[in-house]
N, C-alpha and C positions, 0 to 999 in steps of 0.2 A: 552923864547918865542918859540911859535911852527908857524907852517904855517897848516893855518886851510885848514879842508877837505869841500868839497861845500858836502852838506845837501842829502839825496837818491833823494829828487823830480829832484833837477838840473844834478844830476848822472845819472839818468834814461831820462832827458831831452837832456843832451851830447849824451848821448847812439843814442838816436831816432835821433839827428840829425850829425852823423857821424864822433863823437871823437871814435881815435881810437888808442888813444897815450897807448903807455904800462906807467904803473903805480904799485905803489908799493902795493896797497889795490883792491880788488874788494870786493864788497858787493851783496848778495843775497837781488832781489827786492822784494824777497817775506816779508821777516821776519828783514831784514837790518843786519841778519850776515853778519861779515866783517872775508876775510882770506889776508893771506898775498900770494903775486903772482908779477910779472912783467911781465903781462901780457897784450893786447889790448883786447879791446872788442872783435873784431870778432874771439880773441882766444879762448873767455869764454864759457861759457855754456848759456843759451838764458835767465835763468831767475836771471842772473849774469852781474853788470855791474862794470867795472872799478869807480876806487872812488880819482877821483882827488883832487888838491888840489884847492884852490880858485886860485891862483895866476898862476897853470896850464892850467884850464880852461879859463881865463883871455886871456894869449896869446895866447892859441889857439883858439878864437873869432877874437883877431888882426890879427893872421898868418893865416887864413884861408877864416877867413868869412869877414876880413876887420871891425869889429867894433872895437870902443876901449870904454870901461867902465870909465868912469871919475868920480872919487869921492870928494865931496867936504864937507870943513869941514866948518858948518855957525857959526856964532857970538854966536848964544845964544846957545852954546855948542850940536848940533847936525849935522850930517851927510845926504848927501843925491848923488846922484848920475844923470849922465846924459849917453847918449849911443849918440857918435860920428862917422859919417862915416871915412873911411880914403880912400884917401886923402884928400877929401874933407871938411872933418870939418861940414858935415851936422848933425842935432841934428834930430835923431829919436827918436820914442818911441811910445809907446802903445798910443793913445788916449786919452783915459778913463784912465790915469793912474793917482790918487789922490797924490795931494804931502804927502810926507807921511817923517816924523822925525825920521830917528834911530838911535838907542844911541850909537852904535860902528862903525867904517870903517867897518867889515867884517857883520857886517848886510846888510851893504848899498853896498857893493859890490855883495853879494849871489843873494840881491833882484835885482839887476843890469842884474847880468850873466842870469839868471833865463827869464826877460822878455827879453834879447840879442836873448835869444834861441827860445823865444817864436816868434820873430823877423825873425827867418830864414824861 
């Protein structure tokens, strides 16, 4: 098993909103080359962003911005996720956002981190 890397949209969406953990990957936003570095964002070159992993980005929503991502597995064998305040246990979220069925945790999670960010 590995630990997945979150997607360039949500890398470049970390980036914008002020992850700046050093990491083992950045990726260029132009073209999604990936170099190897241990580096933070504001060390990189501007069209270079750090390339987390899901489970990096995750805590760093908890440690910083206060959400926590909740994933939950349904009965008839799909996935789906909620975004929680802490400490408070309030359930935010987009609106408009469609319940929508996906077939693995780390789908449901990506699409989680993704609207968190869009959140901030």
């Amino acid at each position: 098993m590995t630990e997945e890397l979150v997607t360039l949209e949500t890398a470049k969406l970390l980036k914008e909103k002020g992850f700046n953990e050093p990491c083992m990957i950045a990726m260029n936003i132009e073209d999604g080359r990936q170099y190897g570095t241990n580096r933070t964002n504001s060390e990189l070159p501007i069209k270079v962003c750090s390339h987390p992993t899901q489970s990096v980005a995750q805590k760093w929503l908890r440690k910083t911005k206060n959400l926590h991502i909740e994933i939950s597995y349904m009965y008839e064998n799909y996935w789906t996720y909620d975004i929680l305040t802490i400490p408070r246990h309030d359930l935010i979220g987009l609106s408009d956002r469609p319940i929508i069925r996906y077939n693995t945790y780390e789908e449901a999670l990506e699409a989680g981190l993704q609207e968190a960010l869009m959140l901030i």
